[in-house]
VMD Tcl script that draws the C-alpha trace (Angstrom):
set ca {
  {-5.58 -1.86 6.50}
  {-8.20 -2.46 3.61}
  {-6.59 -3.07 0.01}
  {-8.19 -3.14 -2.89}
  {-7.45 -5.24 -6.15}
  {-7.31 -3.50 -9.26}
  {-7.35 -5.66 -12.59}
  {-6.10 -4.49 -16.00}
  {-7.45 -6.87 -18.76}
  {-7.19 -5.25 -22.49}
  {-7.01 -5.72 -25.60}
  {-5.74 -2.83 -27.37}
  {-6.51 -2.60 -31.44}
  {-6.24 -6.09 -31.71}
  {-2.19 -5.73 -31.72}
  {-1.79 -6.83 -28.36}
  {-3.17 -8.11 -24.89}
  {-1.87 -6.32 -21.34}
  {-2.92 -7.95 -18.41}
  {-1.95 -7.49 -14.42}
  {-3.01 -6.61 -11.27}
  {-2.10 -3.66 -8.68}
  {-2.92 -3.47 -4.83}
  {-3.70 -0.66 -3.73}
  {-4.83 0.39 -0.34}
  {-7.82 2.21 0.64}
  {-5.77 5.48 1.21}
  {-4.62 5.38 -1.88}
  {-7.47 4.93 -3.64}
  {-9.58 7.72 -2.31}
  {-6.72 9.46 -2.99}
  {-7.01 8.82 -6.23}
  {-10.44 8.94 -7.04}
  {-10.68 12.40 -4.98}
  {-7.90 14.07 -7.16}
  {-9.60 12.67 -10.31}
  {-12.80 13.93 -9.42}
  {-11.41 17.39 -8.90}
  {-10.29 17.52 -13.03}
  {-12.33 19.95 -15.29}
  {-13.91 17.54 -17.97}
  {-11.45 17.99 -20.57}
  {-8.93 16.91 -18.44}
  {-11.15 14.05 -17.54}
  {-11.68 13.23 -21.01}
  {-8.27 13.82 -22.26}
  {-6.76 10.97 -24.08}
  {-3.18 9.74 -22.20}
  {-0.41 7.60 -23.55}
  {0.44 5.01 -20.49}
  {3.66 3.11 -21.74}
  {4.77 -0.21 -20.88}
  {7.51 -0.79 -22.80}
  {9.95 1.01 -24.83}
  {7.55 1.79 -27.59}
  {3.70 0.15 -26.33}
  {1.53 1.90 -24.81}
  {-2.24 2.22 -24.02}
  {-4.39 4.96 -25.06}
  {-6.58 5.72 -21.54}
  {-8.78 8.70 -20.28}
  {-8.72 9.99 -16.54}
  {-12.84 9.03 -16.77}
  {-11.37 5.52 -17.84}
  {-8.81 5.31 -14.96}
  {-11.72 6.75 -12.54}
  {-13.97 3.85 -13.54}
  {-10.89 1.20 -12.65}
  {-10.84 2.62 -9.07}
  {-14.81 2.47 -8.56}
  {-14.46 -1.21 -9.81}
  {-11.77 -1.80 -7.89}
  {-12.21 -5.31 -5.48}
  {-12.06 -4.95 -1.85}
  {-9.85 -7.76 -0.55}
  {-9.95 -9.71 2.46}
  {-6.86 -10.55 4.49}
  {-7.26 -13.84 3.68}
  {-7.11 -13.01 -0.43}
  {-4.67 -10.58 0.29}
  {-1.82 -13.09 1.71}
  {-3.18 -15.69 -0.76}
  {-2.06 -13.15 -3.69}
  {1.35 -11.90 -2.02}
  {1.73 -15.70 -1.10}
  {1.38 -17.10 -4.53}
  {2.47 -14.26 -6.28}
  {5.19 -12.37 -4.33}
  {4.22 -9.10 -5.18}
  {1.57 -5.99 -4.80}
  {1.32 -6.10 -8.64}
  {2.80 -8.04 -11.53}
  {2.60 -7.66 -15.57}
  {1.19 -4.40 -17.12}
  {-0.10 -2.03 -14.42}
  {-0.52 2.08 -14.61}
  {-0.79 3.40 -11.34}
  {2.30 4.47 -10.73}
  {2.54 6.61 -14.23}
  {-0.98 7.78 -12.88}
  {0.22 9.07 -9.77}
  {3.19 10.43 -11.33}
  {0.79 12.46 -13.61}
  {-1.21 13.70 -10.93}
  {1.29 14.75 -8.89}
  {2.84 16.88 -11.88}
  {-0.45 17.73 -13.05}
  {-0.96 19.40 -9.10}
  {-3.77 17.27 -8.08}
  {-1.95 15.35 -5.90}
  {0.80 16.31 -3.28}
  {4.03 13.49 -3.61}
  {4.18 11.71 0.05}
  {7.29 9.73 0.98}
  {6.06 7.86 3.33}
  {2.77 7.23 1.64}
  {1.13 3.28 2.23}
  {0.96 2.28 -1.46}
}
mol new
graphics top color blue
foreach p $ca { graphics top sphere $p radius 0.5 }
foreach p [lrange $ca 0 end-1] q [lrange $ca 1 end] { graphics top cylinder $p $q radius 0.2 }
display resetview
């Protein structure tokens, strides 16, 4: 199975700093990038709050969340276990993906699946 790293480094009005990392795999992230590509451009361009707290939250686009997914890092097996080895986890600090899939599910542009390989 092919995962792919995707990195969130911001700095957001100069009020604060998010930074972490999801793993997604490659299923997922076609997945993704097909739904997204299937928006009407005001959709795409439609500005999103993505929270990460009770009250912080960055301002992102669907073109903005597209362009994370074509940058995203394919990983090999070796960085793979050297991230979940070190690290413990698919993702860790500020990630969106799961508020983005949430969103596109609601939004109909993706179908919800239970037993889908994050």
């Amino acid at each position: 199975m092919e995962s792919y790293l995707i990195v969130w480094n911001d700095d957001w009005a100069d009020e604060f700093y998010i930074f972490g990392y999801e793993i997604l795999s490659e299923a997922r992230v076609k997945r993704f990038i097909k739904a997204i590509e299937s928006m009407p451009d005001e959709e795409l361009n439609e500005e999103g709050e993505f929270y990460f707290g009770t009250n912080e939250y960055i301002i992102l686009t669907y073109k903005d969340i597209l362009k994370k997914l074509h940058n995203a890092i394919l990983l090999t097996d070796s960085e793979y276990n050297t991230i979940i080895k070190l690290f413990g986890d698919r993702s860790k600090g500020q990630y969106f993906f799961d508020i983005v899939y949430d969103e596109l599910v609601d939004r109909d542009y993706l179908e919800r699946l239970e037993d889908e390989e994050y």
